[in-house]
C-alpha positions in Angstrom: -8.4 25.6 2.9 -7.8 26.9 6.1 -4.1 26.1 7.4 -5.3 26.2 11.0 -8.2 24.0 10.5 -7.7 21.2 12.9 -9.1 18.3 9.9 -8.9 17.9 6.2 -11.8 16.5 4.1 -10.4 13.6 1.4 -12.4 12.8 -1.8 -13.1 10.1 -3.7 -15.4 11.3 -6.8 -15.5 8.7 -10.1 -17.9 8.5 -12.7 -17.5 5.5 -14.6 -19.8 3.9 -17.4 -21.1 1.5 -14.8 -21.2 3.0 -11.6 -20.4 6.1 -9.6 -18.9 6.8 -6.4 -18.9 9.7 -3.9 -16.9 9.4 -0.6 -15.4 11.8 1.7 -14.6 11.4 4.9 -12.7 13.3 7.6 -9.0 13.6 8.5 -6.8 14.7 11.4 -3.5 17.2 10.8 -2.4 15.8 14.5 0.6 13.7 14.2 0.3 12.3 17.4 -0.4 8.3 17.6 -3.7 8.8 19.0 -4.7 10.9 15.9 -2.5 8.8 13.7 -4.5 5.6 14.9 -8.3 7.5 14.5 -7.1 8.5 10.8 -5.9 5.2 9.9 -9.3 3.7 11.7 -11.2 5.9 9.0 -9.1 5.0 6.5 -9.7 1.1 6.7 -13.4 1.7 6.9 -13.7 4.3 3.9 -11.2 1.8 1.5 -12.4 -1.5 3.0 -16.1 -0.6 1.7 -14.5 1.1 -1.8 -12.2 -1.9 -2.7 -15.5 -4.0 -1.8 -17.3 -2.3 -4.0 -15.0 -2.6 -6.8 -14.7 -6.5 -6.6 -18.1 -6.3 -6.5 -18.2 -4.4 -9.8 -16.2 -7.6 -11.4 -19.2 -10.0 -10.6 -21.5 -7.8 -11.7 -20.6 -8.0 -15.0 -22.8 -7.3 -17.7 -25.8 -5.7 -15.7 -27.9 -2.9 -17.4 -28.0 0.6 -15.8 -25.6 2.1 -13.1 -24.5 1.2 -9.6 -23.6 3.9 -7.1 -21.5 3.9 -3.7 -21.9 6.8 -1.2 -19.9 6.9 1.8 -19.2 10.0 4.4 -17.1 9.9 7.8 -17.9 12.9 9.3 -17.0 14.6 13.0 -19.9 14.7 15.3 -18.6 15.6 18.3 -14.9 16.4 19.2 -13.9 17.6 22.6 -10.1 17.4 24.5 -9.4 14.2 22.5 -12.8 12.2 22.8 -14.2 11.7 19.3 -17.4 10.8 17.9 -17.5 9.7 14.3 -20.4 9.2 12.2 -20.6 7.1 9.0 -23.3 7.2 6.6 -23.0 4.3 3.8 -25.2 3.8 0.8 -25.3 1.6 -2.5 -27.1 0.7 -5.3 -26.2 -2.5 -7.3 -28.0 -1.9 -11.1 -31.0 -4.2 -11.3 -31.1 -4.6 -7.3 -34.9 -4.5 -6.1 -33.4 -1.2 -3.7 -30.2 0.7 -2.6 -28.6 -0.2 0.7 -28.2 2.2 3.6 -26.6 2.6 7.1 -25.9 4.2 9.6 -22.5 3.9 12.3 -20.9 6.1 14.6 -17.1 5.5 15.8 -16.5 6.5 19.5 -13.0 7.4 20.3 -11.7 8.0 24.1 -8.6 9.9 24.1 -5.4 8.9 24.2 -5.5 6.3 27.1 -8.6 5.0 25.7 -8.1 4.7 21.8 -11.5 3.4 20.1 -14.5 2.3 22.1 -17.8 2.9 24.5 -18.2 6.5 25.7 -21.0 6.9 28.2 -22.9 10.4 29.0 -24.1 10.5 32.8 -27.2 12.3 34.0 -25.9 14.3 36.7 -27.8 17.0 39.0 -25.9 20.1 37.1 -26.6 18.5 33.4 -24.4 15.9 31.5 -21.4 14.0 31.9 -18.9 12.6 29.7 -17.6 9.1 31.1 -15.2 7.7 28.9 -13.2 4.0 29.0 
């Protein structure tokens, strides 16, 4: 890995006799609050859905076949502190009639703005960034 890469990608990759999961999702190697807060906002997301998951598992107890979870946080846009996350979520319960699937995407404002709305502006020379 590349020391001077700005972000780390974490895994989560277990293959169990009932189910699988596959997760990665994006982290920041800034120290600052602001990065400290948009890792820890990831963070929450990515376990919050993984411990679900797995208390799930419990009451799903004696179902034939395999579940699955798929989850990946990935940059989409990053530009003097304004973020844009996207997070692509999937599972499969075994014996469900289908899988589950969605879509989110995290906006981030900078350091004054922490998470929330970012607007783009047409403008006469192209587009505009208006955050918070």
């Amino acid at each position: 890995m590349d020391g001077d890469n700005p972000t780390i990608i974490e895994k989560i990759y277990e293959r169990k006799k009932r189910y699988d999961v596959d997760i990665e999702f994006i982290q920041y190697r800034d120290s600052s609050n602001y990065f400290r807060f948009v890792n820890s906002h990831i963070a929450n997301i990515v376990f919050g859905h993984y411990y679900d998951f797995l208390r799930g598992m419990t009451d799903w107890e004696g179902r034939s076949g395999k579940s699955d979870l798929t989850i990946y946080v990935r940059e989409h846009f990053s530009r003097d502190g304004i973020i844009s996350l996207q997070k692509s979520y999937g599972d499969y319960w075994s014996g469900a009639a289908h899988p589950n699937h969605s879509l989110a995407t995290f906006n981030f404002g900078g350091e004054d703005c922490g998470l929330g709305p970012i607007y783009i502006q047409d403008s006469q020379r192209g587009l505009a960034l208006i955050h918070c």
